[in-house]
C-alpha positions in Angstrom: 150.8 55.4 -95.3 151.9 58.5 -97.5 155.6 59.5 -97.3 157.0 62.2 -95.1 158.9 64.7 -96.4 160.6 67.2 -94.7 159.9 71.3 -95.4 162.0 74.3 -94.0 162.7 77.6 -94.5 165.9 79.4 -93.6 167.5 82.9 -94.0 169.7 85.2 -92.9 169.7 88.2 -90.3 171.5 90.9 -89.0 172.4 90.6 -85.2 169.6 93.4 -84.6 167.1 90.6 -86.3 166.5 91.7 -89.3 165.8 90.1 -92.2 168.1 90.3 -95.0 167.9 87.4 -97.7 165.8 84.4 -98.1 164.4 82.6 -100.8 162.3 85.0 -102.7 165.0 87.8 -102.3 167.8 85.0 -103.6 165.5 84.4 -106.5 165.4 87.9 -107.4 169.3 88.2 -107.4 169.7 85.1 -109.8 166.6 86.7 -112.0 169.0 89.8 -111.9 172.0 88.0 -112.8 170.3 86.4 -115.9 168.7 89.6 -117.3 170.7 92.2 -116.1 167.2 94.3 -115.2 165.1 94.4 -112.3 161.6 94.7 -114.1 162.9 91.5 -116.3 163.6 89.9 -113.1 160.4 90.8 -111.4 158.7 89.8 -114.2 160.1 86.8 -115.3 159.3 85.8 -111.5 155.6 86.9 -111.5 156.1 89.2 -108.7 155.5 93.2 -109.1 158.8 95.8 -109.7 157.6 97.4 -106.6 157.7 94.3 -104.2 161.1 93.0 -106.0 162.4 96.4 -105.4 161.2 96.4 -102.0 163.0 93.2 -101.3 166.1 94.7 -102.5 166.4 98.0 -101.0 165.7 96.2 -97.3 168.3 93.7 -97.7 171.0 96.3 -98.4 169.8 98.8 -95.7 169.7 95.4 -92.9 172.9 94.0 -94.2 174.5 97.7 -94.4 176.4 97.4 -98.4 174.5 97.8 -101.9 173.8 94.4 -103.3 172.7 95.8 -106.6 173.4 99.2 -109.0 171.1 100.4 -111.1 171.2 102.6 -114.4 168.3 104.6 -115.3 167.9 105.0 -118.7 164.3 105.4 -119.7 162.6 102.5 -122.0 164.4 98.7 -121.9 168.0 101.0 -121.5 167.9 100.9 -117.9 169.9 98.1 -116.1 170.9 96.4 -112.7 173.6 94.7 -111.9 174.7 92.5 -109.0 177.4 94.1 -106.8 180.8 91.7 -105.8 178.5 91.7 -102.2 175.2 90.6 -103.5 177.2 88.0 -105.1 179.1 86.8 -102.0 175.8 87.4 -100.0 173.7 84.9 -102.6 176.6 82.7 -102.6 176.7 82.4 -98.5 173.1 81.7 -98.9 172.8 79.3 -101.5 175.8 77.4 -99.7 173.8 77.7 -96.6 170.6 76.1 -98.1 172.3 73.3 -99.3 174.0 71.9 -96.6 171.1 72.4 -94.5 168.9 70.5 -96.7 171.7 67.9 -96.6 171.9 67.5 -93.3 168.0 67.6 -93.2 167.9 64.0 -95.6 170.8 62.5 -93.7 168.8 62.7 -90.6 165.2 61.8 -92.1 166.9 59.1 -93.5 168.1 58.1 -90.3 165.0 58.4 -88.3 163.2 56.5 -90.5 
């Protein structure tokens, strides 16, 4: 009998419903936070600058604060930085994660 292991998915919303960070938006903030760029980040996850962007610009217009500033500055002298809020925001979320996955082995563990 092969082993049962538990999947989910979580993320949050605004109280209209709408979708502001989940996994693949929190792995674009932590790509930012390591290489200070977007396109690095985007790259560096295998994911176009366009969908990343994307991403991005519809959790800050859901969640209603900029999560990320940008400098334009032409060839590799552009960069984007994490605001405090994106911060806070990927911290709620990554606190959010674990403790649901916590709770999620204590119970399989219990159940089985």
């Amino acid at each position: 009998m092969a082993k049962l292991v538990p999947r989910f998915k979580i993320w949050l919303e605004n109280e209209k419903g709408e979708y502001i960070i989940g996994a693949g938006t929190a792995k674009i903030l932590e790509a930012i936070q390591k290489t200070n760029s977007l396109k690095k980040a985007a790259k560096k996850l295998g994911i176009s600058y366009k969908h990343a962007w994307s991403l991005i610009k519809r959790a800050e217009k859901a969640y209603g604060i900029r999560i990320v500033n940008t400098k334009r500055g032409g060839i590799e002298k552009g960069q984007t930085h994490i605001t405090n809020e994106g911060r806070r925001l990927l911290e709620i979320f990554n606190e959010l994660q674990k403790a649901v996955e916590k709770a999620v082995e204590k119970k399989m563990e219990e159940i089985i």
